[in-house]
C-alpha positions in Angstrom: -10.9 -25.4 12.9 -9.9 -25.3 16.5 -10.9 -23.3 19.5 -7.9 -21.6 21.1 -7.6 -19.8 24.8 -6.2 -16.6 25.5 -6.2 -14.4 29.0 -7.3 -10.4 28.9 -8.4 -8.7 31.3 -8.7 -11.8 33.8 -11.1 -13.0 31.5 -10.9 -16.4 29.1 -11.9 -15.1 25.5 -12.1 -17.7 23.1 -11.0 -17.5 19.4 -11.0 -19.1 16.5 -7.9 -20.2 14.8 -6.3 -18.6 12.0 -6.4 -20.5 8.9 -3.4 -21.6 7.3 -4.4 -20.1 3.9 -7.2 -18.4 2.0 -8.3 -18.2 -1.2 -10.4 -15.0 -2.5 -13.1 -17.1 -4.3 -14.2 -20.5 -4.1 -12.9 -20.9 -7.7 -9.9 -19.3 -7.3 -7.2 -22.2 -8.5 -4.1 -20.9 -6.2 -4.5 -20.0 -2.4 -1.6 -17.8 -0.5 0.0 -18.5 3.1 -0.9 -16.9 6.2 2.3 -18.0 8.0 5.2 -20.0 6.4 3.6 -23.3 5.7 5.6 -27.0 5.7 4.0 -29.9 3.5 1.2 -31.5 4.7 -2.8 -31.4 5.0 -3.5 -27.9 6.3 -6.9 -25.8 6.6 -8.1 -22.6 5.2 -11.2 -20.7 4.4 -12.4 -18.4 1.0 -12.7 -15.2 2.1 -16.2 -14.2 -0.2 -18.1 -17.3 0.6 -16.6 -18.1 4.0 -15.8 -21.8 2.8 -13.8 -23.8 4.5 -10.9 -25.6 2.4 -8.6 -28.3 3.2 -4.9 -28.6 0.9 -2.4 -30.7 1.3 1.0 -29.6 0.0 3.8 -30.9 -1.5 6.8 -28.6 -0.3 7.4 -25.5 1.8 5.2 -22.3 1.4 6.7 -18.9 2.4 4.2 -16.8 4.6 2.3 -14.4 1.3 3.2 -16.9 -1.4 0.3 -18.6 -3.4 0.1 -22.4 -3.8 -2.1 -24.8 -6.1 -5.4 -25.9 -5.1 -5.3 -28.3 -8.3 -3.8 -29.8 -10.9 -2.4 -27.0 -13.8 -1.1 -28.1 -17.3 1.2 -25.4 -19.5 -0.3 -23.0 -20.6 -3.4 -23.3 -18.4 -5.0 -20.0 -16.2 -4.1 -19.5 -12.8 -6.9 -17.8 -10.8 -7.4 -16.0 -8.0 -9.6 -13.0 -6.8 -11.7 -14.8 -9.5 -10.2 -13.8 -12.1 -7.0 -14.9 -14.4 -4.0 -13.5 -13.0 -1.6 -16.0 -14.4 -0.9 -18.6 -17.2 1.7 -21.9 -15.7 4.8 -22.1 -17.5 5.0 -25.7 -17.0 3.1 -28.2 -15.0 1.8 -27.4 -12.1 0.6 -30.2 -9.6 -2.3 -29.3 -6.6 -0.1 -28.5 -3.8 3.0 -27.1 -5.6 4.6 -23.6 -4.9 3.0 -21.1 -7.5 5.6 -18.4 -8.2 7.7 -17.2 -11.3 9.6 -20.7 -11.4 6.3 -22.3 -12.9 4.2 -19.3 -14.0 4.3 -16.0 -15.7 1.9 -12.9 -15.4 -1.4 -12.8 -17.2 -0.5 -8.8 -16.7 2.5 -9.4 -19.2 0.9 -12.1 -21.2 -2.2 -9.7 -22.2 0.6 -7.0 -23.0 2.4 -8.6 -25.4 2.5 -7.5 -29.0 
């Protein structure tokens, strides 16, 4: 990650940049957006372990949206905060926009009768 400048104060204070995603866990299988995101290789960081990640994506990621860190057949778990949150509707490939297009609610999916 890159080293960015910023004036305060007369002083130059140096900062780290935002990543451009985080994941709760390093085995979380989606990551969300900290800024709209465009395809391409991008950099972000787990927020428990303090890992950094790189993902490449395939297509546009609005800023709060959650994308795939890897490959997701139907039917398969989506995770993140380490735990299952969701269940893909259809395939899902690493990089993809994870939203209710491809994947339902593991919330709904438990509550079913």
């Amino acid at each position: 990650m890159g080293i960015t400048g910023n004036q305060r104060y007369g002083k130059e204070v140096m900062m780290a940049k935002v990543p451009d995603f985080l994941l709760h866990h390093d085995g979380d299988s989606v990551a969300v957006a900290n800024d709209d995101l465009q395809p391409g290789t991008l950099q972000g960081l787990s927020v428990k372990e303090q890992t950094a990640h790189t993902a490449v994506l395939n297509e546009p990621i609005p800023l709060g949206h959650k994308f795939a860190l890897r490959d997701h057949a139907e039917g398969e778990a989506i995770v993140k905060y380490g735990i299952k949150v969701g269940i893909a509707s259809k395939v899902i490939k690493r990089g993809d926009y994870v939203h209710t297009h491809n994947m339902r609610s593991y919330r709904w999916e438990a509550s079913r009768a």
